[in-house]
N, C-alpha and C positions, 0 to 999 in steps of 0.2 A: 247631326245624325251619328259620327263616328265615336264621339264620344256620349250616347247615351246610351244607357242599358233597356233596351227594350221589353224586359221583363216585368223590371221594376215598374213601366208604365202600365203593362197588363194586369197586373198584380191589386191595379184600383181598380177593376173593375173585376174581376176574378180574382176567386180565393188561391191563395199563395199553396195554399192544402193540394187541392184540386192542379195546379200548375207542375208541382213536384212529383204528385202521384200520374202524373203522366210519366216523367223522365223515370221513376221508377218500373211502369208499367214497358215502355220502352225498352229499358234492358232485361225486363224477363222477357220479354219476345225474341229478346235476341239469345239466349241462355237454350232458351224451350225451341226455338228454331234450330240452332245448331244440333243439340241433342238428339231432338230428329231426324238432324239432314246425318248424324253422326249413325244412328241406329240400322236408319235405313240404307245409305251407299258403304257403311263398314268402310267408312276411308279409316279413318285410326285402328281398327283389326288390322286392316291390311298394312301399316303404316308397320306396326311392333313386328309382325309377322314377317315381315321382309327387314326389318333391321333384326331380328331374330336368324333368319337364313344367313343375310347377310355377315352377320359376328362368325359364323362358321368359316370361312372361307377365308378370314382376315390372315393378313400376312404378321401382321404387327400387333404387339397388346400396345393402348395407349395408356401414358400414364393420366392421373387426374391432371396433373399441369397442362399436360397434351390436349387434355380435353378442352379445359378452360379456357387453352390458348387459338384452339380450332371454331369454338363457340363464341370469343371474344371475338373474334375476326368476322367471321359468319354475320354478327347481329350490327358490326360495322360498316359492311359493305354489302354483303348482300340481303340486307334488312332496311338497316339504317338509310344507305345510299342506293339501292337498286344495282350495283355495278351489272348483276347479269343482263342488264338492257342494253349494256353499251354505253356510248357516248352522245347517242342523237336524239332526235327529240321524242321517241316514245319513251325514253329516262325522264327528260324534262316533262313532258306531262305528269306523267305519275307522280314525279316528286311533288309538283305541283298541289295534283288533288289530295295525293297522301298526307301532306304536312298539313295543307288547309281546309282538310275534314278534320286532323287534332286538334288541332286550334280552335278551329270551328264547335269541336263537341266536347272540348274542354272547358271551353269558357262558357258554354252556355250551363253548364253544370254547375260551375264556380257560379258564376250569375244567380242561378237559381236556387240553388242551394243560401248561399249565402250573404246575396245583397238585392233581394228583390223585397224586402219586407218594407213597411215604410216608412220604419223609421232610420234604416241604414242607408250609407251614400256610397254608390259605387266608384271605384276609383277609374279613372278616366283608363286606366291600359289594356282593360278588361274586355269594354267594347268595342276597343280598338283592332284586339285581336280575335274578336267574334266578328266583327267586318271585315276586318281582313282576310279571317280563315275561309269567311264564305267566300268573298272575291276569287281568290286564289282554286278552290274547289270550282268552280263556277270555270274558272278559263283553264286547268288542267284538265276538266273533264268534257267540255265542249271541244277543248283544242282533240283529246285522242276520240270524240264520236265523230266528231267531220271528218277529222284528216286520220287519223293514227288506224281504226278499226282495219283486220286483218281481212275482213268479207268487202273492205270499202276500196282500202288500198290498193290491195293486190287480187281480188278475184272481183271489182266492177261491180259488186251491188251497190244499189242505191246507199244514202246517208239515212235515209226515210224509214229503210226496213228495219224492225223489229221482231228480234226473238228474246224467248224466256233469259237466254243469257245477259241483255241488254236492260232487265231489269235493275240489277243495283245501279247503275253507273247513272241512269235517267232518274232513277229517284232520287240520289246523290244530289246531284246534278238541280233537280228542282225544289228539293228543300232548300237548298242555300240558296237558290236566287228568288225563289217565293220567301227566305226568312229579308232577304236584303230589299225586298218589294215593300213585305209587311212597313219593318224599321221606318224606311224613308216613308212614306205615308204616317206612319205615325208618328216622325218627328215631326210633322208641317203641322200639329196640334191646331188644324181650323176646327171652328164650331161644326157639329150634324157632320162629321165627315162616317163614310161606310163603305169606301172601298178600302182601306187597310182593314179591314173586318173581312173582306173578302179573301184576299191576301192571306191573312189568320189564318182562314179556315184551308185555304191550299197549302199554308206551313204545315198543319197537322195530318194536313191527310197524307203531304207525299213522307212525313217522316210514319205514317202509319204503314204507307208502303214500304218504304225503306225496312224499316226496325221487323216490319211483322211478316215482310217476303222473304225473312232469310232461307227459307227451307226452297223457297225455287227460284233463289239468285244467286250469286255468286261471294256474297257476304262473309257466310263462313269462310270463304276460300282463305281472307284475311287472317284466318285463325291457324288455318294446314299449312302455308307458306314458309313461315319462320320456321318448324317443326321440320318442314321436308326438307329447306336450305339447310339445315345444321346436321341431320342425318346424312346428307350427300357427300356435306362437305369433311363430318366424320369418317365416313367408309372410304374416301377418296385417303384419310391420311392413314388410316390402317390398312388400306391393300387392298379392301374384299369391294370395291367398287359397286356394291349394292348385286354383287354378282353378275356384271358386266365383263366383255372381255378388257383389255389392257390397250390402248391404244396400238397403231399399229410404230412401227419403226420405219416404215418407207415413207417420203415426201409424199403429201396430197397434190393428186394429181385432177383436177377438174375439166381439162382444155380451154383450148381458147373465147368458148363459147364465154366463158361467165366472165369475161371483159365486155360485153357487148353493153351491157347493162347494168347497175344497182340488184342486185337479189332479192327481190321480194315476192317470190310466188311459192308458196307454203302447200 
């Protein structure tokens, strides 16, 4: 299973045309989603608009070096690694799902794109790491909907409820374990088999939810994140702190209450 390209095997019975113009059609939903979600909530208006205000007040010009070196770091840690999570395991979730939806929507691209024809032979590291990405997506994103959610954790709703928010992470979440469902059924290659067919057809619809609910999930958000980490972390080093005040100078003072317990009531 781990090492075969499950594409390739779809690929005999559906046209390779038809396979690819899905993954094309897939990211114009997510292009034509965001544009919209862009149009209509004006988050990037408002994004320029307040690093606009914000340049006014700055204490300091930065040079390019500065920049580079405030955006190198930015896309280090709090990109790359998550640092703003901390150290516990709502970082380790996320890394989780983060890495193992690249991976995951990496390889099936490379897959598709270029060894799913029939007469090409995939190389064994490819599946490898389209199973693995799913895996990995699969238990960062289950581990933060049981345990991690901020409505489950600390305000006592159910694991069960669902709101609009809840959209990317479930369709996430069920494309790669309906893609790791399909796969293993369709490496058992018995005769008349038709539940990886089944399978299939739950791969494509939760990636049609996924790819085509950008406009009322959280999908885009992936896009504003990097964009807002690196303007925050600019304003913080030129002064104008997104025109916030300046910390204070006197020690934080909470009392003794916040020993009693872990902090998590938001």
């Amino acid at each position: 299973m781990l090492s075969i390209n499950p594409f390739a095997v779809l690929s005999e019975s559906i046209s390779l045309i038809f396979i690819q113009s899905f993954v094309v059609f897939m990211i114009l939903l997510v292009i034509v989603g965001t544009l919209i979600d862009i149009i209509h909530k004006k988050n990037v208006k408002y994004f320029f608009e307040n690093a606009k205000k914000a340049k006014l007040s700055a204490t300091k010009t930065l040079t390019t070096s500065e920049k580079i070196s405030v955006i190198s770091k930015t896309i280090v840690s709090d990109i790359a690694t998550t640092s703003e999570l901390g150290a516990g395991q709502r970082r380790a979730a996320h890394l989780l799902g983060m890495y193992g939806t690249i991976l995951f929507w990496a390889a099936s691209v490379i897959m598709i794109f270029c060894y799913s024809s029939p007469s090409s032979d995939t190389p064994s590291v490819w599946p490898i790491i389209w199973h693995m990405g799913a895996i990995m997506t699969v238990v960062g994103g289950s581990w933060f909907w049981f345990f991690l959610r901020v409505d489950v954790y600390s305000e006592a709703q159910p694991w069960y409820r669902i709101i609009k928010a809840d959209l990317f992470v479930l369709a996430l979440i069920a494309s790669s374990l309906f893609g790791l469902a399909w796969s293993f059924l369709q490496s058992l290659n018995l005769n008349d088999r038709w539940d990886d067919k089944v399978f299939l057809v739950f791969y494509i619809l939760s990636n049609l939810v996924l790819f085509g609910g950008v406009y009322w999930s959280k999908f885009a958000h992936m896009f504003y994140k990097p964009g807002a980490a690196i303007q925050k972390n600019l304003a913080e080093a030129d002064g104008s702190r997104d025109n916030l005040p300046p910390p204070a100078d006197a020690p934080e003072k909470f009392g003794l209450g916040i020993k009693r317990e872990e902090p998590k009531h938001y």
